[in-house]
C-alpha positions as YAML, in Angstrom:
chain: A
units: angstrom
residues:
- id: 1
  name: UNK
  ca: [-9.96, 19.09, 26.55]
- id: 2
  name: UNK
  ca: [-7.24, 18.35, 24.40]
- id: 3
  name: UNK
  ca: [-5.62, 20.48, 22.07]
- id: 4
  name: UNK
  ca: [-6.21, 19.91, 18.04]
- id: 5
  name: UNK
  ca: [-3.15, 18.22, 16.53]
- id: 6
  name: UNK
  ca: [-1.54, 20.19, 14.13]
- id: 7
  name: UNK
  ca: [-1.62, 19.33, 10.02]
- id: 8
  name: UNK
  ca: [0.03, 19.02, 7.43]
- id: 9
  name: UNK
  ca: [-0.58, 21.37, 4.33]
- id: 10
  name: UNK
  ca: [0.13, 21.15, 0.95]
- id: 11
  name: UNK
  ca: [-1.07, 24.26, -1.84]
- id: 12
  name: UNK
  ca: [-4.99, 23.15, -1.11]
- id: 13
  name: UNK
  ca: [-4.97, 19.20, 0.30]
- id: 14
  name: UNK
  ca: [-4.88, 18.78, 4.00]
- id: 15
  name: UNK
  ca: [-2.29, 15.73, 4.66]
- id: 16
  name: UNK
  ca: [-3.76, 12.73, 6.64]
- id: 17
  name: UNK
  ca: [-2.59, 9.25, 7.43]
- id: 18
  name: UNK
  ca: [-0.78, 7.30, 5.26]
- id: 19
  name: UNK
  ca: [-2.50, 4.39, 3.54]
- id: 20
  name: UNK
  ca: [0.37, 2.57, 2.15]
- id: 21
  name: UNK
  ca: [4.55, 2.53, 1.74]
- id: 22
  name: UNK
  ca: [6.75, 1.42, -1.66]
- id: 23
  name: UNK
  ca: [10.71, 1.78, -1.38]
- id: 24
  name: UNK
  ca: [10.38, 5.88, -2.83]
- id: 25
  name: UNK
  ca: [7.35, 6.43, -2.08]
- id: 26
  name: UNK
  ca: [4.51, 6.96, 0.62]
- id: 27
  name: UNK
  ca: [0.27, 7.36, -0.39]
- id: 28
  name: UNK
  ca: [-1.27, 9.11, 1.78]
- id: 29
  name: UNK
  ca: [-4.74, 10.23, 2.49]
- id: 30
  name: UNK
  ca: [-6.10, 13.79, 1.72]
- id: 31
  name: UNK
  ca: [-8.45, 16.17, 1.53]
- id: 32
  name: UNK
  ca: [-8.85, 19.41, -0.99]
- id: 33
  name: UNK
  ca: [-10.01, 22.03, 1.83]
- id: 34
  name: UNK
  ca: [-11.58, 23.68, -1.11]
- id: 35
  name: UNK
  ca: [-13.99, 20.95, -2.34]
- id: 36
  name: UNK
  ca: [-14.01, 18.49, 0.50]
- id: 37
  name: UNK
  ca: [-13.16, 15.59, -1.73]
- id: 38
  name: UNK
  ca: [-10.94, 13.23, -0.87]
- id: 39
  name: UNK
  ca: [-7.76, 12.28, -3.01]
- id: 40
  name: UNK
  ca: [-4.94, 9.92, -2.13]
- id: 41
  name: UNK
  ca: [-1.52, 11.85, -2.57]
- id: 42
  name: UNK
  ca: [1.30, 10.02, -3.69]
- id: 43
  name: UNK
  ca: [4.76, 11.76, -1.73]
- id: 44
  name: UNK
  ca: [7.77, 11.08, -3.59]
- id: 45
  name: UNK
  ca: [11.43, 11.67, -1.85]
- id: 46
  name: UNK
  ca: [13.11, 13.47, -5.07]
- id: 47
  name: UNK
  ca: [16.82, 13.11, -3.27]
- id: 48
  name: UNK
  ca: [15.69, 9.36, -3.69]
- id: 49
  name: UNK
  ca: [14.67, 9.58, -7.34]
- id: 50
  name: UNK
  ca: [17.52, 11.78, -8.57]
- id: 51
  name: UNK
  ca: [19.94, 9.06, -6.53]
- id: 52
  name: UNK
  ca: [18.56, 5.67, -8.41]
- id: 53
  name: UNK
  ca: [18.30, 7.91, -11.48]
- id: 54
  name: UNK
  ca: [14.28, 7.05, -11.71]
- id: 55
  name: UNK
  ca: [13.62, 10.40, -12.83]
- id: 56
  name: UNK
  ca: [12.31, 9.36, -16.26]
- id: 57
  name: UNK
  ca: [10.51, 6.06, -14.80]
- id: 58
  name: UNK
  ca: [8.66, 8.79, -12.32]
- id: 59
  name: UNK
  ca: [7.77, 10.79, -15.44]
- id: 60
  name: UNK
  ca: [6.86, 8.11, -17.53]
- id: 61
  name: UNK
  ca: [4.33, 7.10, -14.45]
- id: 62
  name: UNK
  ca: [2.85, 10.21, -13.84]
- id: 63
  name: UNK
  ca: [2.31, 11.06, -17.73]
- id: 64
  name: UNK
  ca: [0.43, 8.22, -18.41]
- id: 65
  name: UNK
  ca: [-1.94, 8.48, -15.88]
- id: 66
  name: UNK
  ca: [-2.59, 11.48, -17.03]
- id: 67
  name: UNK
  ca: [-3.22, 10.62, -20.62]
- id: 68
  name: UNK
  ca: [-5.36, 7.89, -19.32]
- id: 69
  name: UNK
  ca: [-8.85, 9.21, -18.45]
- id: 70
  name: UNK
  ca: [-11.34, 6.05, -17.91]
- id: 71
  name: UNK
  ca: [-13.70, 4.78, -15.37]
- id: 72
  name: UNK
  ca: [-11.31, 1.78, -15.10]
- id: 73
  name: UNK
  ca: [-8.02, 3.38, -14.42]
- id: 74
  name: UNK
  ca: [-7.14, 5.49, -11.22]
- id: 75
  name: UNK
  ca: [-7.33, 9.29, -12.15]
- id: 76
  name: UNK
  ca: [-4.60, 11.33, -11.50]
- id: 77
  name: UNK
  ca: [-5.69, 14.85, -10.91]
- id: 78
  name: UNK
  ca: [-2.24, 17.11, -10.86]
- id: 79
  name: UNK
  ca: [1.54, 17.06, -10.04]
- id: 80
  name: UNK
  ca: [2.72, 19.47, -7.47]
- id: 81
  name: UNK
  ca: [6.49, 19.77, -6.36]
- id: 82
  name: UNK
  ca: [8.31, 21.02, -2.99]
- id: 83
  name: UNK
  ca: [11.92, 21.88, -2.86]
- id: 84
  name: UNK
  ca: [12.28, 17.76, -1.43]
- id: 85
  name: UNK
  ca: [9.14, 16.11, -2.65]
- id: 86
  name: UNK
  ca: [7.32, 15.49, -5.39]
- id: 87
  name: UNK
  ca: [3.29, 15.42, -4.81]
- id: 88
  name: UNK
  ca: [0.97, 13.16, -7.40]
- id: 89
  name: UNK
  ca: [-2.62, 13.66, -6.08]
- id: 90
  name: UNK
  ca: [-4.70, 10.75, -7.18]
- id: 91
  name: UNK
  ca: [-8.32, 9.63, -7.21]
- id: 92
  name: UNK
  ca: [-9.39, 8.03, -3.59]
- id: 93
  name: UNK
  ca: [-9.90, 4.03, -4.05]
- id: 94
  name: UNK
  ca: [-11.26, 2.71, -0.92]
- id: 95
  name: UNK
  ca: [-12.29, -0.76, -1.18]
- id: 96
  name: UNK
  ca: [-8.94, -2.31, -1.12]
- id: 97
  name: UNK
  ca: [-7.28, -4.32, -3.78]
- id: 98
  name: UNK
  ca: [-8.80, -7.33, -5.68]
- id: 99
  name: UNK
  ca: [-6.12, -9.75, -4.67]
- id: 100
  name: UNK
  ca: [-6.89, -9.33, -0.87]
- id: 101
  name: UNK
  ca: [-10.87, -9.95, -1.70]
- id: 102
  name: UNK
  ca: [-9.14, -13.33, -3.22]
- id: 103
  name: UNK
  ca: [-7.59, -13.86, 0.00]
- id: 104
  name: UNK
  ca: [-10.81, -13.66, 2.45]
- id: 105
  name: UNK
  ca: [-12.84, -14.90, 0.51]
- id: 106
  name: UNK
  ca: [-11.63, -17.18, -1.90]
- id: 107
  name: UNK
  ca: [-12.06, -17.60, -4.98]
- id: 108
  name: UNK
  ca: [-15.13, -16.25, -6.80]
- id: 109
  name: UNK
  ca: [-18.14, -17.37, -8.53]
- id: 110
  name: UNK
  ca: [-17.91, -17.53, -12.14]
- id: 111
  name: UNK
  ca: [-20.29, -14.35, -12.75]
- id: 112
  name: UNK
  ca: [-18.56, -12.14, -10.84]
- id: 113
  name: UNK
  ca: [-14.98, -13.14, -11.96]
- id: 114
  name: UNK
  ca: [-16.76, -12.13, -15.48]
- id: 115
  name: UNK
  ca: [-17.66, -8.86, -14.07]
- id: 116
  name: UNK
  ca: [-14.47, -7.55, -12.87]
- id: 117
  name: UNK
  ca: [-12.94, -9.45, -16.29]
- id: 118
  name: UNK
  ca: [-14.90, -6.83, -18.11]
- id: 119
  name: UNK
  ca: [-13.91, -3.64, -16.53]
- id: 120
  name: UNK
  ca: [-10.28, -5.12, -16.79]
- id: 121
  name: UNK
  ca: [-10.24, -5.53, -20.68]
- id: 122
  name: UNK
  ca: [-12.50, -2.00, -20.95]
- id: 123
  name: UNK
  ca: [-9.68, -0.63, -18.97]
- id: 124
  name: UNK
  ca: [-6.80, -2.05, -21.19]
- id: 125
  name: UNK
  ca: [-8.85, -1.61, -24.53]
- id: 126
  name: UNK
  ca: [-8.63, 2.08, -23.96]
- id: 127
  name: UNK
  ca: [-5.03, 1.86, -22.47]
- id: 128
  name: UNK
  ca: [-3.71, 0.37, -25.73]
- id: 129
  name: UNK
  ca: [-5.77, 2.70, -27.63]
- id: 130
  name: UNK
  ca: [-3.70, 5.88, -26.36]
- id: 131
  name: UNK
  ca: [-0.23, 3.56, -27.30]
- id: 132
  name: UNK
  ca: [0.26, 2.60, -23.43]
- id: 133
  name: UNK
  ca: [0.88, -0.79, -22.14]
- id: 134
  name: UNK
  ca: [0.80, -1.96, -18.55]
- id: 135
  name: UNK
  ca: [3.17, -4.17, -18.45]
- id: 136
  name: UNK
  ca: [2.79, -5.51, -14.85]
- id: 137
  name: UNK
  ca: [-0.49, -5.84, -14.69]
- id: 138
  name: UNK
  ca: [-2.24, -8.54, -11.19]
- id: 139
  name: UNK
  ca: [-4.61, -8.60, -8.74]
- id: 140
  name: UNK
  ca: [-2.66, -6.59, -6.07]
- id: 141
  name: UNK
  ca: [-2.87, -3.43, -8.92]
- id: 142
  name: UNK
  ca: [-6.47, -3.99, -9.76]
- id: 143
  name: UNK
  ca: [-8.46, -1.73, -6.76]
- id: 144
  name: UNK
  ca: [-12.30, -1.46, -6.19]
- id: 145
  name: UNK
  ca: [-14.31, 1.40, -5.67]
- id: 146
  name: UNK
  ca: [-16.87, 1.66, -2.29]
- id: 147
  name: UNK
  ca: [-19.54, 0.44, -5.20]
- id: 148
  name: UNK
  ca: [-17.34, -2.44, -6.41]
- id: 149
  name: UNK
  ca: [-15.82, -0.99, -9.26]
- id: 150
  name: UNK
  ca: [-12.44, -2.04, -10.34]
- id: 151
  name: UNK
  ca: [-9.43, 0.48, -10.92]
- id: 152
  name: UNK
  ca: [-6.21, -0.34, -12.83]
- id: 153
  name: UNK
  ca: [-3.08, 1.74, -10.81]
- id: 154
  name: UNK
  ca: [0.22, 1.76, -10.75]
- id: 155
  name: UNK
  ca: [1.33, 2.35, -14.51]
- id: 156
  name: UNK
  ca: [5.34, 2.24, -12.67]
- id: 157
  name: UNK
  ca: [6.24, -0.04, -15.50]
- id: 158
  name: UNK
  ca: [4.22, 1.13, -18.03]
- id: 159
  name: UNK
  ca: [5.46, 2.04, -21.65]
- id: 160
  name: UNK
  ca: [4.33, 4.43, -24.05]
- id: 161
  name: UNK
  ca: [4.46, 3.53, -27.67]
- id: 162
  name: UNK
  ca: [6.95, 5.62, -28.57]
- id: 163
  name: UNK
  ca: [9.41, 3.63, -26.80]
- id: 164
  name: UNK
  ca: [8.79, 0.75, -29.42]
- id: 165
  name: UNK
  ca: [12.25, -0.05, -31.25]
- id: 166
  name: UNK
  ca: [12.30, -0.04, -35.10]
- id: 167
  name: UNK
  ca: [11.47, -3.28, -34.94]
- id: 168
  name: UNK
  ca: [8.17, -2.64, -33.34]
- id: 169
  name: UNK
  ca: [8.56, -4.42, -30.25]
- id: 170
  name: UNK
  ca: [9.20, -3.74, -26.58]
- id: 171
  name: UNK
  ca: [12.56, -5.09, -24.94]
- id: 172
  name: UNK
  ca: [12.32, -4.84, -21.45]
- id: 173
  name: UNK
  ca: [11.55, -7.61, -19.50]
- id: 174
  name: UNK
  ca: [9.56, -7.12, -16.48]
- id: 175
  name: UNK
  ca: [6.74, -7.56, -14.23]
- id: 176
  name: UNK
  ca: [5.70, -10.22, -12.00]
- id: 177
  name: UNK
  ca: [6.66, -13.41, -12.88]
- id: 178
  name: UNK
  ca: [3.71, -15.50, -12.29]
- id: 179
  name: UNK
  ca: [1.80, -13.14, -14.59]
- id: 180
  name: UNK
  ca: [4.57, -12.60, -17.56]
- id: 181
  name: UNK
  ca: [3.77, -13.50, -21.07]
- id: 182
  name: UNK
  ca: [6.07, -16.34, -22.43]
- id: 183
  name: UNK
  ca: [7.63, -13.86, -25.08]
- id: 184
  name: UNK
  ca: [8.39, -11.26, -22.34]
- id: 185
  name: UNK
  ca: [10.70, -13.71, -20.85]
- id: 186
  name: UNK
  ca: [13.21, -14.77, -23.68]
- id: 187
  name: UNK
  ca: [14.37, -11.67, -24.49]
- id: 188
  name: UNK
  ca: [13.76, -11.25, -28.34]
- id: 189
  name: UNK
  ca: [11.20, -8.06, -28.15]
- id: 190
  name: UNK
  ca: [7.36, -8.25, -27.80]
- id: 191
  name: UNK
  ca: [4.23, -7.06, -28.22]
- id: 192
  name: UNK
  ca: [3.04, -4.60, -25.48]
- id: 193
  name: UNK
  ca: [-0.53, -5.37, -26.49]
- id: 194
  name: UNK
  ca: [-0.59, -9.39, -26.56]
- id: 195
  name: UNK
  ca: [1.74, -9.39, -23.41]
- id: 196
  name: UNK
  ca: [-0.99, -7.59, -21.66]
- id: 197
  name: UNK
  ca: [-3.92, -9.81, -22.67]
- id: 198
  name: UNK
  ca: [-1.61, -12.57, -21.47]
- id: 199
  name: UNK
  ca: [-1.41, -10.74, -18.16]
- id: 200
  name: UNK
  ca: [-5.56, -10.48, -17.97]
- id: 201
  name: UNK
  ca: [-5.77, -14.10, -18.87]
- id: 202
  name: UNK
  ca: [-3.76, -15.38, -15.83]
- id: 203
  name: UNK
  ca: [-6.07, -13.09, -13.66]
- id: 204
  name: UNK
  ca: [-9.05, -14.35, -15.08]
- id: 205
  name: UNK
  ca: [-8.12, -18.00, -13.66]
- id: 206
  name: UNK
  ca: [-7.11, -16.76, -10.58]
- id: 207
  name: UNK
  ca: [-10.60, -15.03, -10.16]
- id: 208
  name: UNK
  ca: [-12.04, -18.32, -10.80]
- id: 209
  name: UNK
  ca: [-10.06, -20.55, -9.28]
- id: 210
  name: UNK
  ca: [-8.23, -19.45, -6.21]
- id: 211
  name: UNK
  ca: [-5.13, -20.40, -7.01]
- id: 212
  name: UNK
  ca: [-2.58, -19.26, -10.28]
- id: 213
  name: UNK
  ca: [-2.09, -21.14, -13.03]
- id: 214
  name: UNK
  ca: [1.73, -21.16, -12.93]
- id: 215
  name: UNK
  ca: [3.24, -21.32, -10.17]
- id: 216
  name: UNK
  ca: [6.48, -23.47, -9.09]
- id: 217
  name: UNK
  ca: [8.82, -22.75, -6.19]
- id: 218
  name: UNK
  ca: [12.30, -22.46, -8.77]
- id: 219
  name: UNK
  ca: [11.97, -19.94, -11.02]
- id: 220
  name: UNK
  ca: [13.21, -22.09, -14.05]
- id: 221
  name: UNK
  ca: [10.53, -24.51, -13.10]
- id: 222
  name: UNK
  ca: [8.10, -21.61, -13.44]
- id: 223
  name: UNK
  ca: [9.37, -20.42, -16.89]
- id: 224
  name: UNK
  ca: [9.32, -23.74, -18.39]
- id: 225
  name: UNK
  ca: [5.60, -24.06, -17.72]
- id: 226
  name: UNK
  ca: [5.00, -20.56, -18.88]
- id: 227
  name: UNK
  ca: [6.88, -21.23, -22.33]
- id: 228
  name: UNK
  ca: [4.97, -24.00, -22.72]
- id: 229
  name: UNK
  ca: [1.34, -22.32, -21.56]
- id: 230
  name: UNK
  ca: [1.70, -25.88, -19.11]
- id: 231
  name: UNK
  ca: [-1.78, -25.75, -16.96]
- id: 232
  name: UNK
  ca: [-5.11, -26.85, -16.74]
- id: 233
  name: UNK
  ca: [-8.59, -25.48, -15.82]
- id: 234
  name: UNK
  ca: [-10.08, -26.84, -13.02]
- id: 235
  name: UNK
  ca: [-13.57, -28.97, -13.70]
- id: 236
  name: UNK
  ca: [-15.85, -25.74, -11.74]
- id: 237
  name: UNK
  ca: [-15.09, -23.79, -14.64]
- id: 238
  name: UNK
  ca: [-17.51, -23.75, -17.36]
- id: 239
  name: UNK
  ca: [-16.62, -24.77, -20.66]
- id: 240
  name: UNK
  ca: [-16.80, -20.89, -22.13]
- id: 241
  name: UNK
  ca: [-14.22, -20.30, -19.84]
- id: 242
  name: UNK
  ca: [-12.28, -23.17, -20.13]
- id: 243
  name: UNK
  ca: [-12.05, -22.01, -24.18]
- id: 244
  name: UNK
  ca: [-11.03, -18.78, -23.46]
- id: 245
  name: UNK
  ca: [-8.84, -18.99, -20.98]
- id: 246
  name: UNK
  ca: [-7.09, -21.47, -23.62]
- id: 247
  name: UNK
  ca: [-6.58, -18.79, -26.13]
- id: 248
  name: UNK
  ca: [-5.61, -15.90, -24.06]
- id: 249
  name: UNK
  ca: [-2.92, -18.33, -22.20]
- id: 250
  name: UNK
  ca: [-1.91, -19.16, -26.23]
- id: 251
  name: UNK
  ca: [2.31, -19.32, -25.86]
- id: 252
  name: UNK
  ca: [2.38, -17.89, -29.04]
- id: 253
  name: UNK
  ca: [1.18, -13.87, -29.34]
- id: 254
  name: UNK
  ca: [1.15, -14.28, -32.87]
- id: 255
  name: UNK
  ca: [-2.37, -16.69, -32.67]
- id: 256
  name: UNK
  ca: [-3.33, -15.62, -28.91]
- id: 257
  name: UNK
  ca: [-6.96, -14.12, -28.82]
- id: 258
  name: UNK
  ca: [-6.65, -10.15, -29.50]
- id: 259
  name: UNK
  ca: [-8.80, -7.58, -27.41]
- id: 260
  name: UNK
  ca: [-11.50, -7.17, -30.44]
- id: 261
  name: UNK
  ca: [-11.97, -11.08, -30.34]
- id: 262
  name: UNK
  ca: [-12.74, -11.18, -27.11]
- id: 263
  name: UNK
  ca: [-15.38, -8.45, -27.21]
- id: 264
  name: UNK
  ca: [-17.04, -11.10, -29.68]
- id: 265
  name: UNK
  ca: [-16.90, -14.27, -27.81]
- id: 266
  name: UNK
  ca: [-19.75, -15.68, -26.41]
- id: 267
  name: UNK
  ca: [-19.01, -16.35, -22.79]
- id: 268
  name: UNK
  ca: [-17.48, -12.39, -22.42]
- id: 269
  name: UNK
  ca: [-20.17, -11.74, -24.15]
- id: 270
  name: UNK
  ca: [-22.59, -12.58, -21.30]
- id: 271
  name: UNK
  ca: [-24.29, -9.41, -19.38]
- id: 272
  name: UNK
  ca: [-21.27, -6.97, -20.77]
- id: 273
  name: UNK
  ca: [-22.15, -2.99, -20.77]
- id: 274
  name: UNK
  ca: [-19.90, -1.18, -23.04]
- id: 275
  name: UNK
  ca: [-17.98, 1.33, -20.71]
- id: 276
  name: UNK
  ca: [-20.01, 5.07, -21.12]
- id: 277
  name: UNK
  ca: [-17.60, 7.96, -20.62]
- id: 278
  name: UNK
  ca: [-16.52, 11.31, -22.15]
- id: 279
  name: UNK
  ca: [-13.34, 10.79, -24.35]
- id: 280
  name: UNK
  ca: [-10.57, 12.94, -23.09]
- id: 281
  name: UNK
  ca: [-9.35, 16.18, -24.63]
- id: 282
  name: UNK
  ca: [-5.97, 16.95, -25.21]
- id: 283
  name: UNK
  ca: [-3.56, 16.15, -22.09]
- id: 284
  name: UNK
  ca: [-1.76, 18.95, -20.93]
- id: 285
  name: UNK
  ca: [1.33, 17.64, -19.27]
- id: 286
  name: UNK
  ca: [3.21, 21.41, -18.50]
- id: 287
  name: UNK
  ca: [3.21, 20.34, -14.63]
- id: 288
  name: UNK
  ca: [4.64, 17.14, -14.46]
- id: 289
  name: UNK
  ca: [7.40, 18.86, -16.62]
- id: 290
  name: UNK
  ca: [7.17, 21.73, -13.99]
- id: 291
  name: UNK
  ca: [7.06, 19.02, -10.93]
- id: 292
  name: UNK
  ca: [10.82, 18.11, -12.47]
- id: 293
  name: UNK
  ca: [12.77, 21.32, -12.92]
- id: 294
  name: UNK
  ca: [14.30, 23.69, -10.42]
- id: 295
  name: UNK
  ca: [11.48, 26.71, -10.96]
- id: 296
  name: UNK
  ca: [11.16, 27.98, -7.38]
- id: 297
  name: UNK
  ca: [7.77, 29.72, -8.88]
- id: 298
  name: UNK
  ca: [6.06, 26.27, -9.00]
- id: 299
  name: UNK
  ca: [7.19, 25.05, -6.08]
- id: 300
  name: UNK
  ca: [4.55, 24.33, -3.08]
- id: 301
  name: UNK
  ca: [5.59, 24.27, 0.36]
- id: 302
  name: UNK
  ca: [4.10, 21.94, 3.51]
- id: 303
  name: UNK
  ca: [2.93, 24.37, 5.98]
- id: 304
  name: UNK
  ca: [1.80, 22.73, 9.42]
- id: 305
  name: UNK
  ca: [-1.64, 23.92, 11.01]
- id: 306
  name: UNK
  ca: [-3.93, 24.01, 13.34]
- id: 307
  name: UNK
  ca: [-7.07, 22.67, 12.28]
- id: 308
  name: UNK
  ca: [-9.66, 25.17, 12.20]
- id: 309
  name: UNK
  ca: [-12.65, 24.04, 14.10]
- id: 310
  name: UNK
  ca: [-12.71, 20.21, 15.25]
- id: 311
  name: UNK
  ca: [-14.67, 19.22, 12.74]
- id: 312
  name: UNK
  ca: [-11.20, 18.67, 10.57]
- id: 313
  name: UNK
  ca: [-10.59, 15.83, 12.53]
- id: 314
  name: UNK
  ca: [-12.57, 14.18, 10.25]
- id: 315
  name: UNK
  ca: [-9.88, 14.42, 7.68]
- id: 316
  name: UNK
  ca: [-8.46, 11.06, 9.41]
- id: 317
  name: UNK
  ca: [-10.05, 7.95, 8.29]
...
């Protein structure tokens, strides 16, 4: 017979196998041996972080998850810190990421594009609403549930009101091109609320179509059609569609559809449910703050096991 593998322990979540990879960071899989549930565990090298000075980026991450609590948005449960690492134990999404249902299958009827449209503008409705934008928001960040319902993750590039200038805009430019708002790209300020509808509208096509609505192999080529909103609607789309797509791909944020008029238009309209949820209390963000300092009386340590009967095995899935 052979012998149990040993694990990986950290405070109360059993380490399994990793379930993706970024440049500072691995997720892995996890279980709390207290409750059984699963969580995904974000492991962050802090040597890394403190080297490319991403300290406040990390921060910036973790806090707004944890200011945003909505059946949309990945929950973040707690921040725990090792002398190396820094742990961020998420909620466990495991039906893979919108873009790759794109992928196999295509692009998707017009009903359930509308679907997943509405959990995406719930989801950044209640974003803006606690002064947090997105900011790089695309299929490969929307996730879906085992009972197909979509998550918004990785708030990397998010910002937090407060980091609007005097003159009420936001001045960094990022995110992925092929999703950017027109007045992200020329470098004047913008809104971090129209940007993001922007972001939702080029989704929206792809959903529907298959294919994005800019997309050029030079990147000036690309820009140039994004300035000038340059693209057209294929003839499957319905005509409801075809109108709103128009106004949320408006080049101009100052007439581009806003979140409360597209709660009132008629093809959004169609089979919508208000999201139902308990509003959040009060945040308390003491152990990201904790996650960050040099306190050896927070820090947890990975402690490597042997699993206590062979049922633990199923930790692994």
């Amino acid at each position: 017979m052979s012998v149990p593998r040993t694990r990986t322990r950290v405070g109360k979540f059993e380490m399994g196998k990793t379930l993706g990879e970024g440049s500072f960071a691995k997720v892995k899989y996890a279980k709390n041996v207290e409750t059984g549930d699963s969580v995904a565990i974000k492991v962050v090298d802090r040597d890394q972080v403190l080297r490319h000075k991403m300290v406040e980026q990390i921060k910036r991450e973790i806090s707004t998850m944890k200011v945003i609590k909505h059946p949309n948005v990945v929950q973040l449960f707690e921040v725990m810190a090792s002398k190396t690492k820094i742990y961020i134990v998420l909620e466990f999404v495991d039906g893979g990421e919108l873009f790759d249902k794109i992928a196999k299958h295509g692009r998707l009827k017009e009903d359930e594009a509308r679907r997943y449209f509405h959990q995406l503008i719930n989801a950044v409705d209640y974003c803006h609403s606690r002064g947090v934008y997105h900011r790089d928001l695309k299929p490969e960040n929307l996730l879906l549930d085992s009972y197909g319902t979509l998550k918004v993750s990785d708030f990397g590039l998010s910002a937090f009101s407060q980091q609007v200038r005097g003159d009420g805009l936001l001045h960094t430019a990022c995110g992925t091109p092929n999703y950017v708002a027109p007045e992200v790209l020329n470098d004047k300020g913008y809104d971090g609320t129209a940007s993001d509808i922007w972001s939702c509208g080029v989704i929206l096509f792809v959903l529907m179509a298959g294919y994005l609505p800019f997309d050029e192999p030079s990147l000036m080529a690309l820009y140039r059609k994004i300035y000038k909103a340059d693209f057209s609607c294929p003839s499957w789309f319905s005509s409801g569609a075809k109108k709103l797509i128009k106004r949320i791909l408006d080049p101009s944020p100052l007439t581009r559809i806003t979140i409360p008029e597209i709660l009132e238009n008629e093809w959004f309209k169609k089979d919508y449910r208000p999201p139902c949820f308990t509003k959040g209390e009060d945040v308390n963000l003491d152990d990201v703050d904790a996650a960050f300092n040099d306190s050896e009386e927070h820090l947890v340590t990975e402690k490597k096991e042997r699993p206590v009967s062979m049922n633990c095995i199923r930790a692994y899935i």
